[in-house]
C-alpha positions as CSV (number, residue, x, y, z in Angstrom):
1,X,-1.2,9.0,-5.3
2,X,-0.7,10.2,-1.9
3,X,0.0,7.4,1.2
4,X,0.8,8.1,4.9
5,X,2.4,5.8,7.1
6,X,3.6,6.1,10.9
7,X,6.7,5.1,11.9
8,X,9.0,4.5,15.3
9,X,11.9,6.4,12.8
10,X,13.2,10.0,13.6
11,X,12.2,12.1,10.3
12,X,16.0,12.3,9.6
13,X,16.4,8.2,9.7
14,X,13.1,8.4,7.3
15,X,14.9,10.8,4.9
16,X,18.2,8.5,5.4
17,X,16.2,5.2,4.0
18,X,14.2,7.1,1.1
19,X,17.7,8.4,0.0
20,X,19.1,4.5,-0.1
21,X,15.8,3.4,-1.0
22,X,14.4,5.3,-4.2
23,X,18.0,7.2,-4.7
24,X,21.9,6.0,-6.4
25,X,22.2,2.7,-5.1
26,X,18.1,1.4,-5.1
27,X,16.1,2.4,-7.9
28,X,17.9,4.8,-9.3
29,X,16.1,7.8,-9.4
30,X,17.1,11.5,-9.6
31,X,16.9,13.1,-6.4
32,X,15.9,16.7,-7.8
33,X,15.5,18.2,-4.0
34,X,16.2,17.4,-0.2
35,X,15.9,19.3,2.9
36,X,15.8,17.8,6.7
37,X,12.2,16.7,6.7
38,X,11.7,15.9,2.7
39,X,13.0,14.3,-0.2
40,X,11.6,14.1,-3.7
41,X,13.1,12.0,-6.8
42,X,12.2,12.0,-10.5
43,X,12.4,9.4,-13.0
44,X,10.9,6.6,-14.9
45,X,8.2,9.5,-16.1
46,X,7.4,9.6,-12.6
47,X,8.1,11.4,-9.2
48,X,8.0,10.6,-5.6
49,X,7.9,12.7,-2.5
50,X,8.6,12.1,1.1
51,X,7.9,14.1,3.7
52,X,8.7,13.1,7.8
53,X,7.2,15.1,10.5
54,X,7.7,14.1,14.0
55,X,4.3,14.0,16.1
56,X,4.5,16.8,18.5
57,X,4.5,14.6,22.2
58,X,4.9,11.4,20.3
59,X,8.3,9.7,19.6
60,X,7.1,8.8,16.3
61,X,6.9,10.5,12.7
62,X,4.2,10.5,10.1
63,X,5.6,10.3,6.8
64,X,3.6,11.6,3.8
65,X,4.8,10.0,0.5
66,X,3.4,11.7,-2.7
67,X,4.0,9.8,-6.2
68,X,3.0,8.9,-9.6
69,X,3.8,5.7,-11.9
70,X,5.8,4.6,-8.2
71,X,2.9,3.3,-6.4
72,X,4.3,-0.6,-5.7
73,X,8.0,1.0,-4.3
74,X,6.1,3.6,-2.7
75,X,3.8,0.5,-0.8
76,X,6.8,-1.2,-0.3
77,X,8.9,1.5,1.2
78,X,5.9,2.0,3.8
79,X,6.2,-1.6,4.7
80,X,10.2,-1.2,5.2
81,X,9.2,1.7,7.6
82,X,5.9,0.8,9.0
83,X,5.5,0.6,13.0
């Protein structure tokens, strides 16, 4: 599935609470890549993907989360996030 959600968080803070979120610590999963706008984790036969890009003019990010068999966390990370 692929969800999108706007947030009042930098893309960095974004990337910060998917790391404590899905990673070591929260569910568990494998983080398999990072970089300063995007994340992505594997495990439990499944993947997830975020990705936080600031608006250009707007002190708020869209964040773009791509997954498969992690829908719920991926719904309830939104909420955590949601502005």
């Amino acid at each position: 599935m692929n969800y999108s959600v706007n947030t009042k968080l930098t893309p960095k803070k974004v990337i910060e609470g998917a790391l404590k979120y899905f990673g070591e610590g929260g569910l568990g999963l494998e983080m398999t890549s990072q970089g300063s706008d995007c994340v992505t984790f594997q495990g439990g036969g499944g993947h997830v993907e975020v990705i936080a890009c600031q608006k250009e003019g707007e002190k708020r990010s869209e964040v773009q989360i791509l997954t498969r068999e992690w829908d719920y966390q991926a719904k309830e990370f939104m909420g955590k996030i949601k502005s």
